[in-house]
N, C-alpha and C positions, 0 to 999 in steps of 0.2 A: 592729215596724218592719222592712220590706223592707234589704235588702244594701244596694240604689240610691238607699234615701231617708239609711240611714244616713252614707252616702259622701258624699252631698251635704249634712249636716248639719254633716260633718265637712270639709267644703271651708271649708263657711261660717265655720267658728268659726276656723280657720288664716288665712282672708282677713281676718279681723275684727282680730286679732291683728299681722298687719302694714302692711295700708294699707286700712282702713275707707272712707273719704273716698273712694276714686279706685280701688277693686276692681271687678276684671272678671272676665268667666267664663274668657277667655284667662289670664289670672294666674293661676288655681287651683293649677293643678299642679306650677308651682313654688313658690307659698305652700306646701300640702302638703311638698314636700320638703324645704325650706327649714325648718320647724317641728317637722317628726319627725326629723331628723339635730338639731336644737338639742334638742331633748327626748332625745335616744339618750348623747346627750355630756353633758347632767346628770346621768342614771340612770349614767353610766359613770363619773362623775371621783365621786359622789356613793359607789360600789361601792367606786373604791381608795380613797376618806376613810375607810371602816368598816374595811376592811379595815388600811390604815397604824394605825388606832387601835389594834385587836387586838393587829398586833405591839406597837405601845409597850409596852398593859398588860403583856403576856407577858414583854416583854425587864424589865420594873420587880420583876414580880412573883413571876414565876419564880426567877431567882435567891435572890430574897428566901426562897422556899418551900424552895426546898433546902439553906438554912444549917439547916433544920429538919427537915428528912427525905431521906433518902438516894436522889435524882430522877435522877441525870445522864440516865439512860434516859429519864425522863418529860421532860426538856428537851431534848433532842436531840429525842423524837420531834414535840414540839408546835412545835417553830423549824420543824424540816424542815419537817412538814406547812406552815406560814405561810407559808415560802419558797417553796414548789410553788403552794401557791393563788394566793399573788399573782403569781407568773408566769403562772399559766393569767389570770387575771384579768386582769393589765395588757396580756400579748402575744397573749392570746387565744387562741394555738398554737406552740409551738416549731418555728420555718422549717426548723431543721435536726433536726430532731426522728427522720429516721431517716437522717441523715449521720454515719457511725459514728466514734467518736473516742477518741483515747488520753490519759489525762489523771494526772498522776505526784504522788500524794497523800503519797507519802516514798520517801525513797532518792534525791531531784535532790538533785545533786552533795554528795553524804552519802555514810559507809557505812552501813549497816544502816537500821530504819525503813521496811524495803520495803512497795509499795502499791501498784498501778499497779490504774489501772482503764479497761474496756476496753467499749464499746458505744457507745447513743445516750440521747436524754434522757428516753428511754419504759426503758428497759431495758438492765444491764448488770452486769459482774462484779468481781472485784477480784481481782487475782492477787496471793499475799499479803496478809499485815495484822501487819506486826513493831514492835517499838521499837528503842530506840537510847537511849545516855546522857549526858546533859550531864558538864559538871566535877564538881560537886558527888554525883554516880553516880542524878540523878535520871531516870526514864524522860520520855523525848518520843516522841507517839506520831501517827500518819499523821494528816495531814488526813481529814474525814470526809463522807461524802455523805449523800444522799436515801433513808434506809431502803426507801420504798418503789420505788425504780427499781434498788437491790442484788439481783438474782437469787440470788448465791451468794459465794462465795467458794474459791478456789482455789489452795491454796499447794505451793509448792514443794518445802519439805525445813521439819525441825521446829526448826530454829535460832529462839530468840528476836525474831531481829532481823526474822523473816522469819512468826512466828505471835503474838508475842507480846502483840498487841491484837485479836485475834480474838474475845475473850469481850465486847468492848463492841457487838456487835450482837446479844448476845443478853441484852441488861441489858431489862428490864420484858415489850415482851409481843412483842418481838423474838425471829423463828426462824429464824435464818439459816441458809441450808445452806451447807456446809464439804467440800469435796472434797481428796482427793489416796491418796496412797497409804496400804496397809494400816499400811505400817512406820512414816511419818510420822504417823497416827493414832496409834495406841500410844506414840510417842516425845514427840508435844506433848502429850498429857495429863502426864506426866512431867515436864516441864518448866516448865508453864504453873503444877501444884504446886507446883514449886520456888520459880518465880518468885512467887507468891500470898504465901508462906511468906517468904520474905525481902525482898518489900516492898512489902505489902499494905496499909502506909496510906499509900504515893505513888501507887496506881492506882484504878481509875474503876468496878471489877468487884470481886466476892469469890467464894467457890467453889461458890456457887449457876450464876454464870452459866457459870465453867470444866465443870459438868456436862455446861449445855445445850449449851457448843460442841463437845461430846464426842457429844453424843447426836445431835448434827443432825449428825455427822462421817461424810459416804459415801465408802466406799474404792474406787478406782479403779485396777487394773491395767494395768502397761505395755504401749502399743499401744491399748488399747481407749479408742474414741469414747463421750463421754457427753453429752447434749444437754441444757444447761441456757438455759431462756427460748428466747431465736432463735438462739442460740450453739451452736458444738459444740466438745470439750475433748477434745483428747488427749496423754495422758503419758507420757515416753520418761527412762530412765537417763542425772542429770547427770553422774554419777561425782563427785558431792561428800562426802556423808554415806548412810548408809543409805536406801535410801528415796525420795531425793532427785531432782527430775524437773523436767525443761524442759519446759515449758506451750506446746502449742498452741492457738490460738483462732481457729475458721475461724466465718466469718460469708458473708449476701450480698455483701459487697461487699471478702470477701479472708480474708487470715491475718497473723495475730500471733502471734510465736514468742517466747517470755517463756524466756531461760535458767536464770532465780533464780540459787544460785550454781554454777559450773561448775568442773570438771574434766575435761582431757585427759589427765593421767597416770595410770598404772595404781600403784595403792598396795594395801599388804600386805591392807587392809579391801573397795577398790574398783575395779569395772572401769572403764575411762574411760568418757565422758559418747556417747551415743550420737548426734552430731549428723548422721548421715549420716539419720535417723528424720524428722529435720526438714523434709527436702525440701521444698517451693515455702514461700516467705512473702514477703507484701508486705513488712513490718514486721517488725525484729528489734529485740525489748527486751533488753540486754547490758548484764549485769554486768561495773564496769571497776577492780575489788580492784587488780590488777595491771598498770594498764596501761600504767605506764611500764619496767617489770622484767623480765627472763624469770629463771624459775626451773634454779639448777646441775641437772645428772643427778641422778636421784631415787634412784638404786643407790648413787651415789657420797657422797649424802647419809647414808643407810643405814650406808652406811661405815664412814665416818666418827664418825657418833654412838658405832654399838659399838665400836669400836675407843679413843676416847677416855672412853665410860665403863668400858671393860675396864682402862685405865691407872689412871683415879681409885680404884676398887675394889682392884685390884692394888695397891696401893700405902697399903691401909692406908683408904682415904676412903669418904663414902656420897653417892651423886648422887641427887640431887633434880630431879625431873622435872615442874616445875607443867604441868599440863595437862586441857584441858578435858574434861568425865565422856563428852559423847557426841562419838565419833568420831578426836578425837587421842590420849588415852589409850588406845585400842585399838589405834591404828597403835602406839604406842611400845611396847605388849607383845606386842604380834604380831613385831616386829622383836628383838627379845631372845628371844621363842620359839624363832622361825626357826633362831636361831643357837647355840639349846640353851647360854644364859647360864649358867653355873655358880655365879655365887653368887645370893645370897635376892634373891627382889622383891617389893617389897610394893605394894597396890595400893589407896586410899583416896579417899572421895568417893560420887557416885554411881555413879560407872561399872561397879560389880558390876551395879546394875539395868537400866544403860543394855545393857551386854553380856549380860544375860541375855536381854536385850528381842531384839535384832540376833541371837544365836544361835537364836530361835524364829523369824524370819525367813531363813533360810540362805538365798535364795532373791537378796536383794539384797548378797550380799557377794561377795566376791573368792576370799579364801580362808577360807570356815567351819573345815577342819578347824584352822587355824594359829591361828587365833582362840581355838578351844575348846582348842585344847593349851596355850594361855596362860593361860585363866580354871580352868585343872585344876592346872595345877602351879605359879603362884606363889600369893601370897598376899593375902588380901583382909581389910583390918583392921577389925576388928566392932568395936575398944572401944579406951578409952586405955590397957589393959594391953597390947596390939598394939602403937598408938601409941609408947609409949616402948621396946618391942621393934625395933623400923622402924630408929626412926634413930637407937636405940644398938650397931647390928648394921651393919657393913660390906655394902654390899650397895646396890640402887637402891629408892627410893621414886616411885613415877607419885602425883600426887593433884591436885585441883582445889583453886584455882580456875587459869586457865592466864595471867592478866596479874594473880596474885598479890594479886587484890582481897580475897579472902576465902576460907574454904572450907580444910581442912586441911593444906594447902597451906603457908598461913601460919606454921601452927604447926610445923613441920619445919621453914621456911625460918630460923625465931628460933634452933631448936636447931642447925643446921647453919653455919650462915653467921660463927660468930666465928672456923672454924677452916679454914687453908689447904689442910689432906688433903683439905676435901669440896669438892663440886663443885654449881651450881644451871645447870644444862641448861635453856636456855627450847628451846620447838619449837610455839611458836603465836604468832600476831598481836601487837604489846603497843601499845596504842592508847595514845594520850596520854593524859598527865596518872592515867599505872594507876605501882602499881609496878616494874612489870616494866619498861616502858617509861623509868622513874626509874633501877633500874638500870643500864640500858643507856647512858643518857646522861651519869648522876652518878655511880655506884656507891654507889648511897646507896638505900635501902628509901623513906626517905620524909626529910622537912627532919629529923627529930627523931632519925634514927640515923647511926650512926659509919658511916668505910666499908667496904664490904666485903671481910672478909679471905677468904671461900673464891673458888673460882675460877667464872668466869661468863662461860656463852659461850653463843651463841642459834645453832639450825638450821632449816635451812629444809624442813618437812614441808607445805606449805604445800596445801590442798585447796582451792585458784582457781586458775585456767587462769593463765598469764601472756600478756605482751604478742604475743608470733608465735603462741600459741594461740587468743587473741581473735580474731587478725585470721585465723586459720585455719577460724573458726567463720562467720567475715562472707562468707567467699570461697567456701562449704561448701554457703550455702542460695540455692535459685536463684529469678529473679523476685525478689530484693531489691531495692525502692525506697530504702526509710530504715532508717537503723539508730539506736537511740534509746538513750544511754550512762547506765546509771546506778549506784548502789552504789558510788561512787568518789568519793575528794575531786578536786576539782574541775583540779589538776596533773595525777592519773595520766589521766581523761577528756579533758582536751585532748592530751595526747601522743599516747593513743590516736586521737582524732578525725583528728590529722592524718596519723600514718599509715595509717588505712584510705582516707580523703579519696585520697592520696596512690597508694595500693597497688591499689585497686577503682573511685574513683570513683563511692560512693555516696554521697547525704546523708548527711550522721550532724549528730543534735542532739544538744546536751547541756541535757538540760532542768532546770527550777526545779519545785521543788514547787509545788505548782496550777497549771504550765503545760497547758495544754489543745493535742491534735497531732490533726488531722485526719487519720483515713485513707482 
């Protein structure tokens, strides 16, 4: 059969189909169009009935499959994929598909949890991938995407809060690349152990996948450009923890400057945060720890501390110093180095490996050699014969955990605390509902103890910028459109908002987890 006689066979049977009786050759053609647009739209509503049924099975069946076998990977990755088909299927094509967009998967108006992910619906990254803990000290952990549209991953600094869900893109046959620095590669293997180890049957991975996100982990030096997908990353000194680094992400249609956490002050560990590196950004993602606050003189801080631990000690007592293994434990024997402490220090937890880690990177510190003079001359407790040496010997104890959740820390604080010569020094964060923070408020460890008889008093060593350094960093990077507030409860980020609002006159949002921000 000819093209011409076929056309005309198929006029015929379209005209027969809608007016038999009273068809002309002039009718044809819109009989014809009229009949293949109603046949286009059965084969299409007929495509999402298959496909809607799919997912039901899946969303019935799957679950059911993993009270049986250990999936989460094999469920994330079959939802995704269903999610994605049925968009291609139902929209046909994503209109905005290379309209590129900021979209805040944790950390909106929260501290920690951080997530932010930065591209279009073809391709994109994730700066950070942390947790965060409810009441009960259970992890909550970022919103999740479309494995296949994740290019990479690109974190900050090796804080928990800030890598501490990074192995769940590499659970089944997930290979996710992981970039940032040398130091923060070796620090989050470290950590992500820790965390595996003390609480590995609230989380979604085990130490298989902790490998893989060690293995896919490429290190990146300060200043140098790395092109990942349509993207290009470059990473500059936050001056928060070792390592630690403000995220550029330059695209066709601009720049995104992602802080993670930041510091301006120079401290005994670290140089300030280099934002002058930053130069043009359309988009500033800013961490808001501090934003209603500015932090005292950091010398005066210093001070202060030795001077009132030199009294407790002096006088017969032993001070207790909860504090976290990576980064504030360093600052607090770096500052007793400094000033050639004369009596014993002992020092417990992880932080022997965490400082041994940081000493093989000298490269990111402040003062190496004050460091090393500290990890050589006090003491670092191997066993419980140390242990009850520590804190029956006059003298300071540094140990983790630093809001007195756990970690031997605790156990100093029981032997110290019935008697008024010693002293319990906090010098980190104490988040609700910790005991330190109970402390602070009650004088009380927890409902079930007496109060406390030794002395207690908090300092402010604090590694986040405050409130006139935030807004020092807004006024710093030039071609600012928007500035996007997150890492803050939701008080310190409006005070913030409205002073830069106020001081620049730039947007600034404060966004919700899954809020989506076109740039």
């Amino acid at each position: 059969m000819t093209s011409s006689s076929f056309i005309s066979t198929w006029l015929c049977f379209c005209s027969s189909l809608v007016s038999p009786p009273n068809i002309t050759i002039a009718s044809l053609p819109m009989t014809f169009v009229f009949v293949t647009v109603g046949f286009s739209i059965t084969i299409f509503f007929s495509l999402v009935s298959i496909i809607t049924l799919i997912a039901f099975i899946c969303s019935v069946f799957i679950p059911i499959l993993s009270i049986f076998f250990r999936s989460e990977g094999l469920i994330f990755a079959i939802t995704s994929f269903i999610e994605e088909e049925v968009n291609l299927i139902v929209c046909g094509y994503n209109i905005s598909q290379m309209n590129y967009f900021l979209k805040i998967l944790g950390g909106g108006r929260e501290v920690g949890r951080s997530a932010i992910e930065v591209g279009n619906s073809d391709s994109s990254i994730i700066l950070d991938y942390g947790v965060n803990f409810d009441e009960k000290d259970n992890p909550n952990f970022p919103l999740q995407e479309v494995p296949n549209r994740v290019k990479g991953f690109v974190v900050s600094h090796a804080h928990l809060d800030h890598v501490g869900a990074l192995p769940i893109y590499q659970i089944g046959s997930l290979n996710t690349k992981v970039y940032g620095t040398v130091a923060t590669r070796i620090i989050t293997e470290v950590m992500l152990k820790d965390f595996l180890k003390l609480s590995g049957s609230k989380i979604p991975y085990e130490w298989v996948e902790v490998r893989k996100t060690m293995d896919n982990f490429m290190a990146i030096g300060y200043g140098e450009e790395t092109e990942i997908d349509s993207m290009k990353v470059s990473l500059y000194n936050a001056g928060h923890i070792p390592g630690s680094s403000i995220i550029k992400v330059s695209s066709e249609k601009g720049a995104v400057a992602f802080t993670g956490d930041i510091n301006l002050t120079e401290t005994k560990l670290m140089k300030p945060a280099e934002i002058e590196s930053i130069g043009n950004a359309n988009v500033l993602v800013m961490e808001s720890t501090y934003g209603k606050f500015n932090h005292p003189n950091r010398k005066d801080v210093e001070n202060e501390f030795y001077e009132k631990v030199l009294e407790v000690v002096e006088s017969g007592g032993t001070v207790l110093v909860p504090a976290f293994s990576l980064a504030r434990s360093q600052e607090v024997l770096s500052v007793l180095a400094e000033r050639d402490f004369p009596y014993p220090v002992y020092y417990d937890g992880m932080s022997r490996e965490i400082t041994e880690i940081m000493l093989g990177f000298r490269e990111f510190l402040n003062k190496p050699d004050l460091l090393k003079k500290a990890y050589d001359n006090f003491n670092y407790v191997k066993g419980w014969e140390d242990r009850h040496r520590a804190w029956k010997e006059r003298g300071v104890i540094v140990a983790s955990a630093g809001m007195l959740k756990g970690g031997p820390a605790v156990y100093y604080f029981k032997k110290l605390s019935e008697s008024s010569k010693n002293a319990i020094f906090l010098v980190s964060y104490q988040a609700i509902n910790t005991p330190g923070r109970r402390l602070l408020e009650m004088g009380k460890f927890d409902e079930y103890s007496g109060l406390l008889k030794a002395r207690l008093e908090i300092f402010d060593f604090s590694s986040h910028a405050g409130r006139r350094q935030l807004l020092e960093i807004v006024k710093s990077i030039k071609g600012l459109e928007k500035a996007v507030l997150v890492h803050g409860s939701p008080d310190n980020e409006t005070s913030l908002a409205d002073l830069i609002k106020q001081e620049t006159g730039v947007e600034v949002i404060i966004p919700e987890n899954g809020q989506e921000i076109s740039l």
